[in-house]
Structure formats: C-alpha cells, structure tokens
C-alpha positions as CSV (number, residue, x, y, z in Angstrom):
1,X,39.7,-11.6,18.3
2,X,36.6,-10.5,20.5
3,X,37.6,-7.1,20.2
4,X,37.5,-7.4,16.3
5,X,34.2,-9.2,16.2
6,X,32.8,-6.5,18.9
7,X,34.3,-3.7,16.3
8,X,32.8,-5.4,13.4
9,X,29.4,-5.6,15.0
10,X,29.6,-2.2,16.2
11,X,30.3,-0.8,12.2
12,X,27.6,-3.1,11.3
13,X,24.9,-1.8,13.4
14,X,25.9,2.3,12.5
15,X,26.2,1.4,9.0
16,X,22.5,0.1,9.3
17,X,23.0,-3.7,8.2
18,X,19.1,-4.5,9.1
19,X,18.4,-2.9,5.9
20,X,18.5,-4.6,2.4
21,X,21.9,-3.9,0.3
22,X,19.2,-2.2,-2.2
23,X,17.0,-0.2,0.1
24,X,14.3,1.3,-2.3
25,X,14.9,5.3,-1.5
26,X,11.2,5.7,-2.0
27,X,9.7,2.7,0.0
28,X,12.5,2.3,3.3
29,X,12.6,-1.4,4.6
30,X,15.0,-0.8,7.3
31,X,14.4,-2.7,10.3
32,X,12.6,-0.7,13.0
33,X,11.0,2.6,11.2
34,X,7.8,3.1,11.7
35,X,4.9,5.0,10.0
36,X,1.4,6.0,11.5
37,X,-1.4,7.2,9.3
38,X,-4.8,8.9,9.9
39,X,-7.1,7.2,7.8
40,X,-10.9,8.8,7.0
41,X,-13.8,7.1,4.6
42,X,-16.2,10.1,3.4
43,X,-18.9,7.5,1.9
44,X,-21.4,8.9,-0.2
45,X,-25.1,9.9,0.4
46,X,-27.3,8.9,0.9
47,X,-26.3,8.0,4.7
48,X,-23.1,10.1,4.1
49,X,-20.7,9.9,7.1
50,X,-17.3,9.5,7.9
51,X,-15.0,7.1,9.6
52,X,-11.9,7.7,10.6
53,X,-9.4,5.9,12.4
54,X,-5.1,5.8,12.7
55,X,-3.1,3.4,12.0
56,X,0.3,2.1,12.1
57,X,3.0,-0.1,10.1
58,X,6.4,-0.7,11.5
59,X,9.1,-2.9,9.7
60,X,10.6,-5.8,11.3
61,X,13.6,-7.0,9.6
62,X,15.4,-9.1,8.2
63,X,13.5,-12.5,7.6
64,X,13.6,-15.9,5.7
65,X,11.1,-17.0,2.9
66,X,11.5,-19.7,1.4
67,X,15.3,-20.2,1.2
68,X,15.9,-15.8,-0.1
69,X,16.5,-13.0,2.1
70,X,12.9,-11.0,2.1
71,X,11.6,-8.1,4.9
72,X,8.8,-8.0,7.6
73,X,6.4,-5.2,7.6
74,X,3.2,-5.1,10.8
75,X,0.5,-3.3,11.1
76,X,-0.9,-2.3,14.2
77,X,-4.3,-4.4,13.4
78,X,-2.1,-7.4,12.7
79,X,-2.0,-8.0,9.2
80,X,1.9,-8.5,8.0
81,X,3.7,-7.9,4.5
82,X,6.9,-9.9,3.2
83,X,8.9,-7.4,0.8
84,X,11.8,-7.9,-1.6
85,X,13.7,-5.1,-3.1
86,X,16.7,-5.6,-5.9
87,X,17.4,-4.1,-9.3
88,X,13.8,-4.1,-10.6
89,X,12.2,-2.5,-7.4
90,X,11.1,-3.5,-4.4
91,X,7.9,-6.1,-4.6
92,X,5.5,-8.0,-1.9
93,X,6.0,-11.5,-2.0
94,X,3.5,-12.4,0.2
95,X,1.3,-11.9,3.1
96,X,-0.9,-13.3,6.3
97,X,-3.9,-11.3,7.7
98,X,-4.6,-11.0,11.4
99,X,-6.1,-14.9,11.6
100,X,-3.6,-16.4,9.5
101,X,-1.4,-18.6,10.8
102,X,1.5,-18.6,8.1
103,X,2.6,-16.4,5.5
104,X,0.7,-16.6,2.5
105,X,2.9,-16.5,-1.0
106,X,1.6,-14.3,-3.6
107,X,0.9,-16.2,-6.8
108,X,4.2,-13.8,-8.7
109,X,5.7,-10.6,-7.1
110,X,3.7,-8.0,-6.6
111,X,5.6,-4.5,-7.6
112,X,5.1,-1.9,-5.3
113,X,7.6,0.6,-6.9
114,X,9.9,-0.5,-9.9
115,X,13.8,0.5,-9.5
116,X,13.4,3.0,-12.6
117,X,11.3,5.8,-11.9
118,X,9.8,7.4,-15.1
119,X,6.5,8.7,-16.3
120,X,7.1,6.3,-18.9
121,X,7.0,3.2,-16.0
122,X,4.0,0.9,-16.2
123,X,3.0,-2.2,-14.0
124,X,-0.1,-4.0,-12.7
125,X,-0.8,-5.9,-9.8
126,X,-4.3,-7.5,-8.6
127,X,-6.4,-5.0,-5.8
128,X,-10.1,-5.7,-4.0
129,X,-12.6,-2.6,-3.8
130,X,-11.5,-2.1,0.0
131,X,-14.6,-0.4,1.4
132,X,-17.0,-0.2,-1.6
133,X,-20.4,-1.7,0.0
134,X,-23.6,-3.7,-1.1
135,X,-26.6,-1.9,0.9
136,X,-29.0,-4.9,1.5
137,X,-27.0,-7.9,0.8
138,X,-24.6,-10.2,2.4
139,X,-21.7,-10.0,3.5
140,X,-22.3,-6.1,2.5
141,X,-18.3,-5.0,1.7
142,X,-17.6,-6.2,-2.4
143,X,-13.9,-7.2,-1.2
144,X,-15.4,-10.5,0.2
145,X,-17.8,-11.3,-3.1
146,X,-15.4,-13.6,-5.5
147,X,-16.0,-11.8,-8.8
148,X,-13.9,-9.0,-7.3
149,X,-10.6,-10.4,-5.6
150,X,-8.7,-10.0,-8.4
151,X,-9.5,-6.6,-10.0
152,X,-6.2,-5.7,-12.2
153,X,-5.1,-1.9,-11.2
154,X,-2.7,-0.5,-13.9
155,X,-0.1,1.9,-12.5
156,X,1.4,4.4,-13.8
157,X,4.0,7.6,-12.5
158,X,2.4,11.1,-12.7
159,X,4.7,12.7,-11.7
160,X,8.3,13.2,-10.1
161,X,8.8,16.4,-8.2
162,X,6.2,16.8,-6.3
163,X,5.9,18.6,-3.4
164,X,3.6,17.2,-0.2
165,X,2.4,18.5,3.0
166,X,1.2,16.5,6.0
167,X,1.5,16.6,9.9
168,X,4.2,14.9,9.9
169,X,5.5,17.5,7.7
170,X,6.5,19.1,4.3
171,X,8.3,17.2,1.5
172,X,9.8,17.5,-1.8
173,X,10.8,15.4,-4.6
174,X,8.4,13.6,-4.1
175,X,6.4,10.5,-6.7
176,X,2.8,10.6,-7.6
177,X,1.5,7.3,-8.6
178,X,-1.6,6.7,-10.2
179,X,-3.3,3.5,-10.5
180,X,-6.9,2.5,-12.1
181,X,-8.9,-0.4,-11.8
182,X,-12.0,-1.3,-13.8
183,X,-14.8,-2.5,-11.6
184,X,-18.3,-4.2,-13.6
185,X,-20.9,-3.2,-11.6
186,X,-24.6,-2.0,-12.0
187,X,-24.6,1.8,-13.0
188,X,-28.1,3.4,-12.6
189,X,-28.0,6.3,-14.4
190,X,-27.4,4.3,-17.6
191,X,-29.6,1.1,-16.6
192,X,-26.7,-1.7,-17.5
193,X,-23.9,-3.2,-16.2
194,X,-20.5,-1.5,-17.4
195,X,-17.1,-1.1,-16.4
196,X,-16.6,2.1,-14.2
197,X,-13.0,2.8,-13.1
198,X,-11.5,2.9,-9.0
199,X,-8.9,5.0,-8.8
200,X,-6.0,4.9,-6.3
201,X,-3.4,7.9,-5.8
202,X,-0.4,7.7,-4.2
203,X,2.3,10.1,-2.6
204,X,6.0,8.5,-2.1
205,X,8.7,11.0,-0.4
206,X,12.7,10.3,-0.9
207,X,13.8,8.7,2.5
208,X,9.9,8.7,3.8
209,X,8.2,6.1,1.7
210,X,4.2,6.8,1.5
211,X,3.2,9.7,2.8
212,X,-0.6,10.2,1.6
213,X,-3.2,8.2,-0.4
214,X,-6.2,8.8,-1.6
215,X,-8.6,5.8,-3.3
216,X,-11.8,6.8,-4.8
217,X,-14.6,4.0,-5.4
218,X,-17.9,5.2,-6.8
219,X,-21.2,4.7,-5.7
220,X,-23.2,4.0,-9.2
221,X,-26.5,2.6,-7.4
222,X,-29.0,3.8,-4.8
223,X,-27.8,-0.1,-3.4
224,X,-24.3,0.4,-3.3
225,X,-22.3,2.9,-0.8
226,X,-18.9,3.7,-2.5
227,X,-16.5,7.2,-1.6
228,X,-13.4,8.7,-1.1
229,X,-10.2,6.9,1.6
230,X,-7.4,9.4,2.1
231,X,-4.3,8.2,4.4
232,X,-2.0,10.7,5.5
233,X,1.3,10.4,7.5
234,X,1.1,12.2,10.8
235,X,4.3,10.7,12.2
236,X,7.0,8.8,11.0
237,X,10.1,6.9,13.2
C-alpha cells in the first residue's frame, strides 16, 4: 500500500497536479512559476522624468476561498491575487494589498482572459488611473480620489499571432489585448471637462502568460502629470 501511495504521489507531482485541471495556456497558474518585470513611468513635461523599478509575481498554489478551489498569485511588494480559471477563462476573484489582513472578494469575477480567444471577444472589468497625478492637491495620485475607483475599461483582442521580443526572450503566437477606459477630467486645450480615453495594451505569450504592457494616461492640464508605463518580462521561472 505505501508503495502505491508513494507511486501515486510521485505521478502526481511530474504530471504537475499544483496546477488547475483548466490551466489557461495564455495566463499559467501553476504553483511555483514566477515572472519578473522591469517597469519604467516616462511622465510628461513639464518635470518629465522617469521611474523605473522591477518587479516580481510568483504563484503560490492551490488555495481555498470560500468553499471552491481558487489560486494564489504574490507580488514581491506584497500585494496578492486569488484566480479562477474554467470553461469561460480564467478570472480574479479577489484580492488583499500589502496592509490587508484578509482577502478581499471582488464584487463579480473579474476576467482576465476569456477561454475563447477571438477578435470578436469583448469584456469589461473596473480599473483606477494607476499613476496619473494631481500637481498641487492632495493626496496627489487620482487612484486614491473616489470619482475614479471604478473606471469601466472595455477590452477587446487585437490580435492573435503576434510576435514579441523581450529579455527574457523572443515569442510567437502571441495575443494583443487592448483595453480603453474613459476618464472625465479637465482638458485645457478645449476649456471643459470631457471624457478623454486611458488606454492599456497587453502582450500574452502561449505557455508564458504576460510578457509586456504598456498603459498610456494623458496629461490634459498644466495641473495634472499623466504618461506612458511599459512592463516587460526580463525573466520568467
């Protein structure tokens, strides 16, 4: 009997059983890999300069929430990430930032990538500016002003063979996903309040999962300080 529970085990752990039975191809949840990104903000003159910093996520398994299988993802600067994946896609369900003490649910899944990749694949899910700035009030960064914690982003696939080149290196077959954002803010040039549009890119590799992103936020005031983030993947584990 031991030898057929230690044979069992052993065919579990090559056949990679800390992985969901629907591992998305595009987003990997297995228990373990890790990603680390180099991260830069170009913001906008005036005061123009860059920051730039790494930063890794690294998947930790199998967990449970709320009575159904779901799986840990950390990063590095301690926020964490509860993920489902089945035969609509794999989803956030919810989240805890580097103070929070428990997980907190998200108010309805919160699709990362749907199961069916098309161009003709469309989803939403809530987003914050994430380093859009106020010059001279406070706090300065939009993300914490109420008004604008629950932008809507609409996303939408671009395209489906794409090819992508980072340090960690080159890929193909790769999905670019495209998602905009409406923002209501002060635009100068025009005098008046209007909706301008955020825009976030996104590179997902077969096996690799995100492998560059790039999320533009305009500056549309001498008081505001918006830009350009890019991520890339320099190494993967």
């Amino acid at each position: 009997m031991r030898r057929l529970l230690f044979s069992l085990l052993m065919m579990c752990l090559l056949a990679g059983c800390d992985k969901p039975a629907q591992d998305h191809p595009f987003f990997p949840l297995e228990s373990g890999r890790s990603w680390t990104y180099k991260v830069e903000i170009a913001f906008d003159d005036p005061d123009a300069h860059l920051d730039s910093y790494l930063l890794t996520l690294t998947n930790r398994g199998r967990v449970e929430l709320n009575g159904k299988e779901a799986w840990r993802r950390r990063s590095d600067t301690g926020n964490e990430y509860w993920l489902r994946t089945d035969e609509q896609g794999v989803y956030r369900v919810a989240s805890r930032g580097p103070a929070g003490k428990e997980a907190m649910l998200d108010p309805g899944p919160r699709i990362v990538l749907p199961a069916k990749l098309s161009k003709e694949a469309k989803w939403s899910t809530t987003t914050v500016p994430y380093f859009l700035k106020r010059r001279n009030e406070w706090p300065p960064e939009f993300k914490y002003v109420d008004k604008y914690r629950n932008l809507t982003m609409n996303y939408t696939i671009e395209a489906l063979d794409q090819k992508v080149t980072t340090p960690s290196g080159a890929y193909s077959g790769c999905l670019m996903v495209k998602g905009i954002a409406e923002i209501n803010v002060w635009v100068e040039s025009d005098m008046t309040y209007k909706e301008v549009p955020m825009e976030n890119v996104e590179w997902y590799c077969p096996g690799v999962g995100l492998v560059q992103l790039e999320r533009r936020e305009p500056t549309t005031a001498r008081f505001f300080q918006g830009g350009v983030m890019r991520m890339v993947l320099v190494k993967t584990e």
